[in-house]
DSSP file (Angstrom, degrees, kcal/mol; ACC not computed):
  #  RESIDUE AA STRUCTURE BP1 BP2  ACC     N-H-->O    O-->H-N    N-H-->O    O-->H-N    TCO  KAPPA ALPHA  PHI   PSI    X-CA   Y-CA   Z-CA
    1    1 A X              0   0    0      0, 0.0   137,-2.1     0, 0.0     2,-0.7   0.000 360.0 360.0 360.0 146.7  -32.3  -41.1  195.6
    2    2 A X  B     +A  137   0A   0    135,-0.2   135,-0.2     1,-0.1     3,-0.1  -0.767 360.0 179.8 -83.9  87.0  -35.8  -42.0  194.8
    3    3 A X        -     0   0    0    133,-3.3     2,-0.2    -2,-0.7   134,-0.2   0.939  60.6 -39.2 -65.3 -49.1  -36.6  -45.5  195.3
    4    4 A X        -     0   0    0    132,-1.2     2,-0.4    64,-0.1    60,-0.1  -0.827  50.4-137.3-159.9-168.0  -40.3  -45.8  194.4
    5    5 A X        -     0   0    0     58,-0.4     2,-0.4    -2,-0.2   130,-0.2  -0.864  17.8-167.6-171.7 132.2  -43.7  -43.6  194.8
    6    6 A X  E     -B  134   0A   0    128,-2.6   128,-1.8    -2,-0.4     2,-0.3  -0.812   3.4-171.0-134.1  93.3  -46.8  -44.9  195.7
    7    7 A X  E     -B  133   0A   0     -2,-0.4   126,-0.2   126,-0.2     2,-0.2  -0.742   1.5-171.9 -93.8 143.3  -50.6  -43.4  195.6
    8    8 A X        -     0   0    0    124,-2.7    52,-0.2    -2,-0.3    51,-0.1  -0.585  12.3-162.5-166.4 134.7  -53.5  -44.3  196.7
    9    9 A X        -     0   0    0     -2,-0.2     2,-0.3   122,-0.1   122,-0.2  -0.294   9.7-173.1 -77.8 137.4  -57.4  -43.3  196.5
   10   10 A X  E     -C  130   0A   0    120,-1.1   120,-3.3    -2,-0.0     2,-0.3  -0.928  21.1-143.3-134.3 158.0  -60.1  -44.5  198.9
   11   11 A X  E  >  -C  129   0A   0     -2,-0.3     4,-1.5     1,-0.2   118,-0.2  -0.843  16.8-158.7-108.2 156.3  -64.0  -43.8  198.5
   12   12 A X  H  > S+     0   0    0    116,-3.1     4,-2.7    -2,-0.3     5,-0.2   0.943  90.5  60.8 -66.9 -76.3  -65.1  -43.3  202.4
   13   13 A X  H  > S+     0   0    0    115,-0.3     4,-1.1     2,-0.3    -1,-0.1   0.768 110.7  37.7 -18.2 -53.9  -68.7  -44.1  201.6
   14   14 A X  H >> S+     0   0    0      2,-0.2     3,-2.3     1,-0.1     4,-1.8   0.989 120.3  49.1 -66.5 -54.8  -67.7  -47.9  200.3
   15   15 A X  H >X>S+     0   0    0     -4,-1.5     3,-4.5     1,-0.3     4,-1.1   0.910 105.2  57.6 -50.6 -58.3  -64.9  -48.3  203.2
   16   16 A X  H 3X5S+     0   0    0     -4,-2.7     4,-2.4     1,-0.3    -1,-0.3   0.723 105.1  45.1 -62.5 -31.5  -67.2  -47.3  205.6
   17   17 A X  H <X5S+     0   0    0     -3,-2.3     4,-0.9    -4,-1.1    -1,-0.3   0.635 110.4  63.1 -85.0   4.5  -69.9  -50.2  204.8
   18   18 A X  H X<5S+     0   0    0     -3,-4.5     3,-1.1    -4,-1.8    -2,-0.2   0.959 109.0  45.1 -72.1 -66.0  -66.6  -52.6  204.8
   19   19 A X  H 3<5S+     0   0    0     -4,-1.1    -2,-0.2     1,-0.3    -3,-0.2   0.794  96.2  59.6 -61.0 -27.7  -66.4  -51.7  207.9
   20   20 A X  H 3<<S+     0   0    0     -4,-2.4     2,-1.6    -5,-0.6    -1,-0.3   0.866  85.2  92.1 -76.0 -18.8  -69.7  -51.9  209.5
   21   21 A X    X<  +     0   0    0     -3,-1.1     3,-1.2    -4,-0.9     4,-0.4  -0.514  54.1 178.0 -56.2  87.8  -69.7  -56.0  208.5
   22   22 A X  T 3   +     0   0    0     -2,-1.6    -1,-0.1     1,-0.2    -3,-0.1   0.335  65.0  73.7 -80.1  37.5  -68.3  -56.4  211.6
   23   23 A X  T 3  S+     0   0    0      1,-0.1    -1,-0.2     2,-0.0    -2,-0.1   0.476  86.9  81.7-118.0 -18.1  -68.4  -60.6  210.8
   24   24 A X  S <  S-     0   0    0     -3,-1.2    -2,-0.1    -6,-0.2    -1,-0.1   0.730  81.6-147.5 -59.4 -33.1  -65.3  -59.7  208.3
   25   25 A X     >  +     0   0    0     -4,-0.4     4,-1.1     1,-0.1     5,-0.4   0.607  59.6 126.4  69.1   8.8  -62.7  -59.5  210.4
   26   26 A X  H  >  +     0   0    0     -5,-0.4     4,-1.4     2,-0.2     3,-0.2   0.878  68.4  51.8 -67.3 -26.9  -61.3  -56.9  208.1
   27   27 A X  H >> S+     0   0    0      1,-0.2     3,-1.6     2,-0.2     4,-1.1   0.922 117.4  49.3 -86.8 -70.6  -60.5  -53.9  210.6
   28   28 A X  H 34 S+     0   0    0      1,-0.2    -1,-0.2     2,-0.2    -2,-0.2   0.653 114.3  40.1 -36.8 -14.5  -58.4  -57.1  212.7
   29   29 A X  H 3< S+     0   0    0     -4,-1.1    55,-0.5    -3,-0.2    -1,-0.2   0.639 121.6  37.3-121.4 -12.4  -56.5  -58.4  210.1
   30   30 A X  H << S+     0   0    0     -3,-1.6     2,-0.2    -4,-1.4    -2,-0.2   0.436 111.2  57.2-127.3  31.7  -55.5  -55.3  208.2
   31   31 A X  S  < S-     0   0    0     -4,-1.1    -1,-0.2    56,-0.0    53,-0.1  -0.939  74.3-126.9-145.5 153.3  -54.8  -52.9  211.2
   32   32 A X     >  -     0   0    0     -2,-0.2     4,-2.3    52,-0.2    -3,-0.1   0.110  38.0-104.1 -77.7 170.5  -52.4  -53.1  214.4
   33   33 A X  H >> S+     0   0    0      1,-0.2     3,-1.2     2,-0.2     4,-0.8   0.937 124.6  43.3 -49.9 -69.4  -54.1  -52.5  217.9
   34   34 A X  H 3> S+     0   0    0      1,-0.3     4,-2.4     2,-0.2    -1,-0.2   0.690 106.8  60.8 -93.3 -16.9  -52.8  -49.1  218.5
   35   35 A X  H 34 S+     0   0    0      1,-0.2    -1,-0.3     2,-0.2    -2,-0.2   0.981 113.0  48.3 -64.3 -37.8  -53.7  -47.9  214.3
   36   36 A X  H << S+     0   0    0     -4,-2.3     3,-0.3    -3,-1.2    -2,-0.2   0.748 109.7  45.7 -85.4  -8.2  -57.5  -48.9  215.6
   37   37 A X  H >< S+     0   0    0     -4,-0.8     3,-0.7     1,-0.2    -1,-0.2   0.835 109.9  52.6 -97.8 -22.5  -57.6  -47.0  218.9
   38   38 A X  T 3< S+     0   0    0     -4,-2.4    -1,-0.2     1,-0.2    -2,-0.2   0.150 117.1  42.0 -62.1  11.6  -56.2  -43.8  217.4
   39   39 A X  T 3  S+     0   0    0     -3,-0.3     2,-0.4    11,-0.1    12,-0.3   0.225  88.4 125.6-138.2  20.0  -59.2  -44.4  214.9
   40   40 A X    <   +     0   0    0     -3,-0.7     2,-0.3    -5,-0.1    -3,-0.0  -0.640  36.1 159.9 -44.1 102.0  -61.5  -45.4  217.7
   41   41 A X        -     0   0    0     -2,-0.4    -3,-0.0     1,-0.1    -2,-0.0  -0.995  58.7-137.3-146.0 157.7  -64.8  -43.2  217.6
   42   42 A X  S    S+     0   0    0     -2,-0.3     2,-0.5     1,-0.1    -1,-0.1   0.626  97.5  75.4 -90.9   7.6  -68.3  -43.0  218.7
   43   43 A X     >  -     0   0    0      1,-0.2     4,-3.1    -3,-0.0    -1,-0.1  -0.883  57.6-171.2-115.9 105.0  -68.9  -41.7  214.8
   44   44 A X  H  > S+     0   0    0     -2,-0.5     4,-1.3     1,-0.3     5,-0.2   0.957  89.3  63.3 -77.4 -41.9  -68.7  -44.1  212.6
   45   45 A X  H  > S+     0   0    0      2,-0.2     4,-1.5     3,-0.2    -1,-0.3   0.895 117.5  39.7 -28.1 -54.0  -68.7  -41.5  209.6
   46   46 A X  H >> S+     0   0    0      2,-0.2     4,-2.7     1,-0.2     3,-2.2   0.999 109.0  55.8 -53.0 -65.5  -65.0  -40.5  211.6
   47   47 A X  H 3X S+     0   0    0     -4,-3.1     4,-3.6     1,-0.2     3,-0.2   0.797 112.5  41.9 -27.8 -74.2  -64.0  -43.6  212.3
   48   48 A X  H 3< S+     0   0    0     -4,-1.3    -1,-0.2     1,-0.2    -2,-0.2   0.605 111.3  54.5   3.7 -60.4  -64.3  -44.5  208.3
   49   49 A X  H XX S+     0   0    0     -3,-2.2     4,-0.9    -4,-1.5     3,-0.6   0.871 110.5  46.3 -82.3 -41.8  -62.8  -41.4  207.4
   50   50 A X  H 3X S+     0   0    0     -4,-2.7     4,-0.8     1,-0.2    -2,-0.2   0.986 122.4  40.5 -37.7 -64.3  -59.2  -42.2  210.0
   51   51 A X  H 3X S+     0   0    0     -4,-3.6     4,-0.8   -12,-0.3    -1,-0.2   0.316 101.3  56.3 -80.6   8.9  -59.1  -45.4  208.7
   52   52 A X  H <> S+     0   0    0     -3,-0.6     4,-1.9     2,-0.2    -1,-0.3   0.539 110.9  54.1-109.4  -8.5  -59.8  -45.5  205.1
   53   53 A X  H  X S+     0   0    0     -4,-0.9     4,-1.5     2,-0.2    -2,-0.2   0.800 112.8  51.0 -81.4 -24.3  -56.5  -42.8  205.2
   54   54 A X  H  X S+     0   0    0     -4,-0.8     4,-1.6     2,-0.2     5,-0.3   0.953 113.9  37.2 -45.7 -56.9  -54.7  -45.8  207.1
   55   55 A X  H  X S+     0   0    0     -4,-0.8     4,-1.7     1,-0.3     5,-0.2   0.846 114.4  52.6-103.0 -31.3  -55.5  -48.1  204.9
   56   56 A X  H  X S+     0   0    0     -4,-1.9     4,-1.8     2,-0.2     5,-0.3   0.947 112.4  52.0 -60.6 -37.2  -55.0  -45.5  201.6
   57   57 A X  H  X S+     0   0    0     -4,-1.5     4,-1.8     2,-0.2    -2,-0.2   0.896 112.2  50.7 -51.5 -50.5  -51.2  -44.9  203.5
   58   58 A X  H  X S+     0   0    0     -4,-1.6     4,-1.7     1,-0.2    -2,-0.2   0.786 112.2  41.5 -60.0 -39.5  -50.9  -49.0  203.4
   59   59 A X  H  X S+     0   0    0     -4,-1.7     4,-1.2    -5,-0.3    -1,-0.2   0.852 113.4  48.0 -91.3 -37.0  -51.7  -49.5  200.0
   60   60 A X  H  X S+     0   0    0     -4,-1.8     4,-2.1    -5,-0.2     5,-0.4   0.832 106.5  62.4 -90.8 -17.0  -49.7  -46.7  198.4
   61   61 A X  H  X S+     0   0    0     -4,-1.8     4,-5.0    -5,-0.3     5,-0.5   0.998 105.5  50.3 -37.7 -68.4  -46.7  -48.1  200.8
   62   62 A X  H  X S+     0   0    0     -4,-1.7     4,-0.9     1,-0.2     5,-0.3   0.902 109.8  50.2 -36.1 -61.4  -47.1  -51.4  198.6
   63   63 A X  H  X S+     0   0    0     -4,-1.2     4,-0.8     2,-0.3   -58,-0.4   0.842 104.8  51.7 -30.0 -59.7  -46.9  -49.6  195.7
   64   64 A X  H >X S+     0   0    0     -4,-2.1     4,-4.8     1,-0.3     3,-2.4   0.979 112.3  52.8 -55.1 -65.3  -43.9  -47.6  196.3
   65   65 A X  H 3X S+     0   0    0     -4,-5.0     4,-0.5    -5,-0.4    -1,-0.3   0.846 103.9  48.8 -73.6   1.7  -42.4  -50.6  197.0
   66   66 A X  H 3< S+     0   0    0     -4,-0.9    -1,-0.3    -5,-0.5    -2,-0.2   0.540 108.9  57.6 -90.4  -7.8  -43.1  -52.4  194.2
   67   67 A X  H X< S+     0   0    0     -3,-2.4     3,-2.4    -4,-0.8    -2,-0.2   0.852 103.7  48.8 -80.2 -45.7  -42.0  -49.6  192.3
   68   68 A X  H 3< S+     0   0    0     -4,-4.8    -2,-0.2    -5,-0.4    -1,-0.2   0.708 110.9  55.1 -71.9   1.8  -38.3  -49.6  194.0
   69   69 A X  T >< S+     0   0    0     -4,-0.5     3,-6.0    -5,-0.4    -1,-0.2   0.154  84.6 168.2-121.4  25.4  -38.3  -53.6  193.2
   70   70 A X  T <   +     0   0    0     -3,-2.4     3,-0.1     1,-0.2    -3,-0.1  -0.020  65.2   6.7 -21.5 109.9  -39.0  -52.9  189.4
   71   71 A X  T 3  S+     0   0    0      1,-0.3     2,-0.4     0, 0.0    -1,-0.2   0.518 109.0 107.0  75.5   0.2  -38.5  -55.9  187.2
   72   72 A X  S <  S-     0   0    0     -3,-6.0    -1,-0.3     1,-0.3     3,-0.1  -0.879  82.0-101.8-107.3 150.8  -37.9  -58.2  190.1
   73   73 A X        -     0   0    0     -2,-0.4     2,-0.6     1,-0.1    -1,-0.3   0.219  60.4 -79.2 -37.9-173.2  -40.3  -60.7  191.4
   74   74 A X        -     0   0    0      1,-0.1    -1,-0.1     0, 0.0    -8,-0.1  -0.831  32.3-134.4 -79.8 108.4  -42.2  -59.3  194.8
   75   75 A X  S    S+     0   0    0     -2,-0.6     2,-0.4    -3,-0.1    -1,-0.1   0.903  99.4  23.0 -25.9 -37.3  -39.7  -59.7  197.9
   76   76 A X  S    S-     0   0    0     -3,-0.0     2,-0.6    28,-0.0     5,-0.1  -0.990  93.4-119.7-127.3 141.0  -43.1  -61.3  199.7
   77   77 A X    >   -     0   0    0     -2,-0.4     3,-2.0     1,-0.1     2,-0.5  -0.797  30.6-110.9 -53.3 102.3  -46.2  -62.8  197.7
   78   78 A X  T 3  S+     0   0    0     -2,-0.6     3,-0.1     1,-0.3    -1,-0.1   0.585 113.8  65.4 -49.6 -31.5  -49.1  -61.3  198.2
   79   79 A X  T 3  S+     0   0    0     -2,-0.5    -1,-0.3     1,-0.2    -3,-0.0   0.961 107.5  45.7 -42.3 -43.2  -50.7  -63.9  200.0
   80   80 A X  S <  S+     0   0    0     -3,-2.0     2,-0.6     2,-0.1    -1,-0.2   0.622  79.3 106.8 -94.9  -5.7  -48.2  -63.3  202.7
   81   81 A X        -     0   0    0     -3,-0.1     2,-1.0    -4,-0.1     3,-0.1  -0.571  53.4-164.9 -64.9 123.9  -48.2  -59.7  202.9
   82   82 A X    >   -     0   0    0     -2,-0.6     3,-1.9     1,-0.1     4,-0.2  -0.845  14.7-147.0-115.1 109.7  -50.2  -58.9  206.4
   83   83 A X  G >  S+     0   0    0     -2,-1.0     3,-1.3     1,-0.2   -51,-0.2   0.633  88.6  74.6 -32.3 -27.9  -51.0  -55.4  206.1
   84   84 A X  G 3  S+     0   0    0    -55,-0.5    -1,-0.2     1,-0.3   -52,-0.2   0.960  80.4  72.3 -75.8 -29.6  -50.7  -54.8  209.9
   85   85 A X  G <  S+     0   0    0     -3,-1.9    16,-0.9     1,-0.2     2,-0.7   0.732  89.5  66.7 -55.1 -10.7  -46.9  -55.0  209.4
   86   86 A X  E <  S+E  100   0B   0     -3,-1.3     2,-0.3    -4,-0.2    14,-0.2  -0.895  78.6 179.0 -85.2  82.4  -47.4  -51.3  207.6
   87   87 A X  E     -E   99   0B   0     12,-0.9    12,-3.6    -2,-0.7     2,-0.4  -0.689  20.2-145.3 -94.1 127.7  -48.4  -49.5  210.7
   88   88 A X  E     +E   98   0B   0     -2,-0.3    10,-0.2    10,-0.2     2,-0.2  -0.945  25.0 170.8-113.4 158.4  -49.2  -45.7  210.5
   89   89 A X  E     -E   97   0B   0      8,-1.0     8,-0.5    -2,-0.4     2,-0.4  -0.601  27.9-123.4-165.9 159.3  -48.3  -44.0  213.3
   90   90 A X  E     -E   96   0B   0     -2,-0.2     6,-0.2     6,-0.2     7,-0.1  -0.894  21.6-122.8-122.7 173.3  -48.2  -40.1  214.1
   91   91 A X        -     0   0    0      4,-0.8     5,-0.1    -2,-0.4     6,-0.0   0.345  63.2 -88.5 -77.4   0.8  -45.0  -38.1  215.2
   92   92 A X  S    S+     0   0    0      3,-0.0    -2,-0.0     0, 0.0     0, 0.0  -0.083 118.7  73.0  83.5 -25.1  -46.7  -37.0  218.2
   93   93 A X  S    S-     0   0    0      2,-0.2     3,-0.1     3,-0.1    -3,-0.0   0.380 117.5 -89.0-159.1  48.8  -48.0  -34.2  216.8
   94   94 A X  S    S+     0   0    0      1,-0.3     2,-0.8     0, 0.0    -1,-0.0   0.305  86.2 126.2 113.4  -3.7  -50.5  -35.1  214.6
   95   95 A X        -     0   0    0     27,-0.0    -4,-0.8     1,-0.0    -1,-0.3  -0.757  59.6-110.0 -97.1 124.7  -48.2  -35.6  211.4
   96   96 A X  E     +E   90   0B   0     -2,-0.8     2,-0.2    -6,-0.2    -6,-0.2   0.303  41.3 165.5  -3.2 142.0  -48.4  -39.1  209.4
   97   97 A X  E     -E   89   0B   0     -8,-0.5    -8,-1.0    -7,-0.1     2,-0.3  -0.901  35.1-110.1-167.8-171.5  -45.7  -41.8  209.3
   98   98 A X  E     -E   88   0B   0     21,-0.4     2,-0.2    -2,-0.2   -10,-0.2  -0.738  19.4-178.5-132.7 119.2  -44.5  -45.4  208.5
   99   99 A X  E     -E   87   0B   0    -12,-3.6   -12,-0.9    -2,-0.3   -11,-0.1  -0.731  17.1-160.2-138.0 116.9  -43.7  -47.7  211.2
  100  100 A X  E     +E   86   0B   0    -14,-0.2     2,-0.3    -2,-0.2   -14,-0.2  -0.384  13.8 174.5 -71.0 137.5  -42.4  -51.5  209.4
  101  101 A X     >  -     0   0    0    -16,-0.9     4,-1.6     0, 0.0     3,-0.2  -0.914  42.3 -12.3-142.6 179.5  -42.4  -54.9  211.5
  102  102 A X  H >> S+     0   0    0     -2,-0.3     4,-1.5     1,-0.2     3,-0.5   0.076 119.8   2.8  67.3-177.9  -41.7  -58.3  210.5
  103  103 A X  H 3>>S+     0   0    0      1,-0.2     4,-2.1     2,-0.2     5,-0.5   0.863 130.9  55.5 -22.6 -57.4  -41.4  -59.8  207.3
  104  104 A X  H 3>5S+     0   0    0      1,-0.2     4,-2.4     2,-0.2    -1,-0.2   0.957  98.5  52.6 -43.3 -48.0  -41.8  -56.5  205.9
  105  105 A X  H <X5S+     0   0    0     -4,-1.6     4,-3.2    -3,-0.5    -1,-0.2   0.968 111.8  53.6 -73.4 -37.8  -39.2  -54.5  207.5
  106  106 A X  H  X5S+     0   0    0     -4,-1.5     4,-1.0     1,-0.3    -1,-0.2   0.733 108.9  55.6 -74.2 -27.1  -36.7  -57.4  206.3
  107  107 A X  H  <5S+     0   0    0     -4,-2.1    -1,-0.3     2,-0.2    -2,-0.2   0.868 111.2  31.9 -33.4 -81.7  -38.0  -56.9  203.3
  108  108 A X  H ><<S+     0   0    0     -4,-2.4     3,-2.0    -5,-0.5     4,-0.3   0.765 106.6  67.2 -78.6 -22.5  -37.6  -53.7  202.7
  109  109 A X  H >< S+     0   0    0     -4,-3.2     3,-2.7     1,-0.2     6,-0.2   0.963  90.4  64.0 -45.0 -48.5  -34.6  -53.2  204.4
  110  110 A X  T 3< S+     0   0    0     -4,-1.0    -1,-0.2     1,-0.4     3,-0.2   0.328  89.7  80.9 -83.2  18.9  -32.6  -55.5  201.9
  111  111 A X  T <  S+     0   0    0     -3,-2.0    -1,-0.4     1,-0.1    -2,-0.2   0.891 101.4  31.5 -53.8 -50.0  -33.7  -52.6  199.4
  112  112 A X  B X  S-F  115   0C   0     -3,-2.7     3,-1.1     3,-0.6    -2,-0.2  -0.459 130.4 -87.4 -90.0  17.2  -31.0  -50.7  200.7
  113  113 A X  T 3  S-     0   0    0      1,-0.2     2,-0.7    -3,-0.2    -3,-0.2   0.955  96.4 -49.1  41.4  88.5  -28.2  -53.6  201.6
  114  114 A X  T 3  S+     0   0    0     -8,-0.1     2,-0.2    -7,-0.1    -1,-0.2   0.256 116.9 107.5  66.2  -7.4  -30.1  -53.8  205.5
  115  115 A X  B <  S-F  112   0C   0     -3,-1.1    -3,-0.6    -2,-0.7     2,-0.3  -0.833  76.7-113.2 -83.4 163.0  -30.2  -49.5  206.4
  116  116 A X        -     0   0    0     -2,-0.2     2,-0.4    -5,-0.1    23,-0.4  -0.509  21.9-105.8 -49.7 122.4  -33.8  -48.6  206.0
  117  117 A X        -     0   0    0     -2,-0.3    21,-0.2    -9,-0.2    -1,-0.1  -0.568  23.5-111.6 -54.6 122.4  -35.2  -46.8  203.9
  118  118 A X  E     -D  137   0A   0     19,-1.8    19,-1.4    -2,-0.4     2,-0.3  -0.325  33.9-167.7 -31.2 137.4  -36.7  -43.0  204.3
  119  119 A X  E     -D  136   0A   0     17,-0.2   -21,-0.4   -21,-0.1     2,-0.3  -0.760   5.8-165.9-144.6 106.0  -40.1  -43.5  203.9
  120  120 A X  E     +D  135   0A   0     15,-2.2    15,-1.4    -2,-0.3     2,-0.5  -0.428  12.9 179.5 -89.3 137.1  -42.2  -40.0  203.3
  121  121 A X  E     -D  134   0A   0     -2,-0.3     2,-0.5    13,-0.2    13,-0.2  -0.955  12.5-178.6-147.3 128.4  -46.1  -40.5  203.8
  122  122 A X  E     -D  133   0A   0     11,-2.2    11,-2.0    -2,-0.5     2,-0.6  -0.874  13.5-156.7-139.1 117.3  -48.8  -37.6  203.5
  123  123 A X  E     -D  132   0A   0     -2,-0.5     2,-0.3     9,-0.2     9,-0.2  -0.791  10.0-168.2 -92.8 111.7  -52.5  -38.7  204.1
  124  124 A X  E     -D  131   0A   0      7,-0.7     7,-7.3    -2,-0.6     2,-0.4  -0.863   8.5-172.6-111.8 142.0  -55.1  -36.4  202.5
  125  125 A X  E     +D  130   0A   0     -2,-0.3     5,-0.2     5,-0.2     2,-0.2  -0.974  19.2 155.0-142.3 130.0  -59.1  -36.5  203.3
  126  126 A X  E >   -D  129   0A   0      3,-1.4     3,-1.8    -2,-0.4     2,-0.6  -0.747  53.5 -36.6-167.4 131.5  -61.2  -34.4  201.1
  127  127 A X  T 3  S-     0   0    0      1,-0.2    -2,-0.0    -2,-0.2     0, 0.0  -0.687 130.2 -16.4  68.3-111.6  -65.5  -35.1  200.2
  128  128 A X  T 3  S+     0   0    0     -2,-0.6  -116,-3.1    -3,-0.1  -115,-0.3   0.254 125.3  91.4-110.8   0.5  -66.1  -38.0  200.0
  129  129 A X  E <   -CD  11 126A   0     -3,-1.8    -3,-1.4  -118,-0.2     2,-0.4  -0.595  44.4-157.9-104.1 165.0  -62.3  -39.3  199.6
  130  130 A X  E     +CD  10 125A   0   -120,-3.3  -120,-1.1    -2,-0.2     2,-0.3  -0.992  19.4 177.7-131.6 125.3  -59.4  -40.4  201.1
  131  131 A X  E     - D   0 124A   0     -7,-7.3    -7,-0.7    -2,-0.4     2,-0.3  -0.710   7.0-174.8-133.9-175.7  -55.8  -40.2  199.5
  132  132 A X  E     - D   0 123A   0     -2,-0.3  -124,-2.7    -9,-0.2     2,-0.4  -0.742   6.6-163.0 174.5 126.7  -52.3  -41.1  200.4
  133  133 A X  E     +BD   7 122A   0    -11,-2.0   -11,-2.2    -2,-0.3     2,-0.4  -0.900  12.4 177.7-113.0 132.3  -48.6  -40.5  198.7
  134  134 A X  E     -BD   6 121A   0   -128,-1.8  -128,-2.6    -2,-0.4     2,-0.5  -0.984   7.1-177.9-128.9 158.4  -45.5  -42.5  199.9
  135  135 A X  E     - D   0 120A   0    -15,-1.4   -15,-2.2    -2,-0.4     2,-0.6  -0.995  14.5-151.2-142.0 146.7  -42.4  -42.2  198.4
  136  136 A X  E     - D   0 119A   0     -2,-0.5  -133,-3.3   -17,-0.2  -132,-1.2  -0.933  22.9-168.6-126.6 124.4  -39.6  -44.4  199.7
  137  137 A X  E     -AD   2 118A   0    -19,-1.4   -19,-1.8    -2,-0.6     2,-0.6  -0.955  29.9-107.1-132.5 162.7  -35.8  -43.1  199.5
  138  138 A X              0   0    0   -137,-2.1   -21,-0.1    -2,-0.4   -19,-0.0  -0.562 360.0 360.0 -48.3  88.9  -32.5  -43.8  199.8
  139  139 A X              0   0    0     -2,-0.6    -1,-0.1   -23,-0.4   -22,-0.1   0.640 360.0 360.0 -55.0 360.0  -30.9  -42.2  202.9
């Protein structure tokens, strides 16, 4: 069963000058150590391009779940969601995926009376964009 579905569009071009403030603290507070050395590069145009499909993966994740908690408050306020607890991750080889810590995972678990949820992610990079679908099911 089909909990929720979540998209979401990034422009590169804006993220990229988000990221070059490095005085923001933005790349530290909304990705985990290992999301930012798999999006490590001496090209910032790359760099940009990894992470604003991170961050598009993170953001349609929210979504989704705010879809599967339809008509209910939000399990966490947004003030207290910390983005890093949405970790993307590869499979080893090279394909997308969702790894939950924290608050978060507890979260979401108690979607599903405590099993986890499926949580399907495809990150897409095309011009000047960045896009990303998650759809969270029911095992």
């Amino acid at each position: 069963m089909i909990l929720g579905l979540g998209l979401d569009v990034v422009d590169v071009a804006a993220f990229a000058e988000q990221l070059a403030d490095g005085a923001s603290g933005f790349v530290a507070a909304t990705f985990r150590p290992g999301e930012r050395r798999r999006g490590a590069s001496d090209d910032p145009q790359r760099r940009a391009l990894h992470l604003a499909g991170r961050f598009a993966a993170k953001e349609a994740f929210v979504k989704a779940w705010s879809a599967a908690r339809r008509g209910q408050p939000p399990a966490l306020a947004p003030a207290d969601l910390d983005l890093r607890e949405i970790e993307v991750i590869d499979d080893g080889f090279g394909r997308p995926a969702v790894r939950l810590h924290g608050p978060v995972r507890a979260a979401v678990e108690q979607l599903t009376e405590h099993v986890p949820p499926t949580v399907h992610l495809s990150i897409s990079h095309d011009g000047g964009g960045a896009a990303a679908v998650v759809v969270l099911e029911h095992p």
